[in-house]
C-alpha positions as CSV (number, residue, x, y, z in Angstrom):
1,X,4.6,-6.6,20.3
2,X,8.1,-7.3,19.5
3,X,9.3,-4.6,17.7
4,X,12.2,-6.2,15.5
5,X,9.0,-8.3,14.0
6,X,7.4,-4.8,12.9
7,X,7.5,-5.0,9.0
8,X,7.7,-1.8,7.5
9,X,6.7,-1.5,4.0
10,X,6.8,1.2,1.2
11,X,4.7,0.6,-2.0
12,X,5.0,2.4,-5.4
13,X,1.9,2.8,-8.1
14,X,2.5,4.7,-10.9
15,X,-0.7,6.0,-12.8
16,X,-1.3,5.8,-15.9
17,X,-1.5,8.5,-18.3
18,X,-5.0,10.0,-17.2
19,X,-5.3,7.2,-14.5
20,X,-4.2,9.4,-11.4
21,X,-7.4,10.4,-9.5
22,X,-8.8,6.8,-10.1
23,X,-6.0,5.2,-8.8
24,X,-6.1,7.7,-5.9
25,X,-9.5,7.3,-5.3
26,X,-9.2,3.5,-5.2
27,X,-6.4,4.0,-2.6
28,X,-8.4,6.1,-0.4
29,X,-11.8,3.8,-0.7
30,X,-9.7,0.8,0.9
31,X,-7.7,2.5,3.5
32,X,-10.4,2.3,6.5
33,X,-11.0,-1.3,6.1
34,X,-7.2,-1.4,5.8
35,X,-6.7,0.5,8.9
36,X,-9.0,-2.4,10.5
37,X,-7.0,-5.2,9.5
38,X,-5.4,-7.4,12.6
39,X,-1.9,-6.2,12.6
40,X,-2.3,-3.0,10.9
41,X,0.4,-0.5,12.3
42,X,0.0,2.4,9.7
43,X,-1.2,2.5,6.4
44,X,-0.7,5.4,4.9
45,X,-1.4,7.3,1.3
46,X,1.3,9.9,0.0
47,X,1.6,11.2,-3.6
48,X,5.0,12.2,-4.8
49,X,5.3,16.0,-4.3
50,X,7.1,16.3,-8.4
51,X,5.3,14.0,-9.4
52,X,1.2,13.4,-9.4
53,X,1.0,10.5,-10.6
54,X,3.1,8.2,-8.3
55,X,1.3,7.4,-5.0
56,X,3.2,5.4,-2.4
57,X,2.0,3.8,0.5
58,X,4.1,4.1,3.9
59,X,3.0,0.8,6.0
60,X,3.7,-0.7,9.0
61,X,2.6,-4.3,9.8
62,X,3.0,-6.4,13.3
63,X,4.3,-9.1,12.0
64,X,5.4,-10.5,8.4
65,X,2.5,-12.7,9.0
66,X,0.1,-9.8,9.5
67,X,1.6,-8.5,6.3
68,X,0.6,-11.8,4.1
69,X,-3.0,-11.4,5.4
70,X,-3.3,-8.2,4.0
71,X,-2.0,-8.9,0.3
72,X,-4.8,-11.7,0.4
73,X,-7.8,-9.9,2.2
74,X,-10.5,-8.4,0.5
75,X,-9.7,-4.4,0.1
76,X,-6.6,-4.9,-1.6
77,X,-7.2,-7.7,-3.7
78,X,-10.0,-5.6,-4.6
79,X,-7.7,-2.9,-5.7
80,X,-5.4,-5.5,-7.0
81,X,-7.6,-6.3,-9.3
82,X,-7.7,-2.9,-11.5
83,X,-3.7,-3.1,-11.4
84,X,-3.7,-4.0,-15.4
85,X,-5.9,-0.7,-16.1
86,X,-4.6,1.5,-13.6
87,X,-0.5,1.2,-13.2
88,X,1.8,2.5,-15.8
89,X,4.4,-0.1,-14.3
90,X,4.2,-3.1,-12.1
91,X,3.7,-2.4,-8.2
92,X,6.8,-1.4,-6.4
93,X,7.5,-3.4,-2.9
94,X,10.4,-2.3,-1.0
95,X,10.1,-4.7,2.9
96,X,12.1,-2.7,5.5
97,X,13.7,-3.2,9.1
98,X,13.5,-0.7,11.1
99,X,17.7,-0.5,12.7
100,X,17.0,3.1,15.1
């Protein structure tokens, strides 16, 4: 594994009003299937610490390849489809390089 391929990956989802332990407990429901994916790295839940109702997602991914699998395989598009219901605000993506 070359590591200057590693995509790392943080993810925002804001709950809405009232929305926060569902959207947790969609978040936890897919992570072991995630965790399983070829190229999964880390894919880990974290809820902001002043702020319960923003959940981000720490990930790393092989490959940018590896990375497009997973926003088409089943557990997230499972998730991603209760976005509308869920999110106060459109997903955040922010793709990182990894320098030292």
């Amino acid at each position: 594994m070359d590591a200057n391929q590693t995509v790392h990956l943080v993810a925002i989802l804001k709950a809405k009003s009232g929305m926060a332990e569902e959207l947790r407990r969609r978040l936890e429901e897919i992570i072991p299937y995630v965790r399983k994916e070829p190229g999964c790295l880390a894919y880990n839940l974290h809820v902001d610490r002043n702020d319960a109702t923003v959940f981000v997602m720490i990930e790393a991914w092989e490959t940018a390849a590896t990375l497009d699998a997973h926003g088409s395989a089943a557990p997230f598009r499972s998730l991603q489809s209760h976005f509308d219901e869920l999110l106060a605000e459109p997903l955040s993506l922010q793709l990182l390089s990894r320098l030292a």
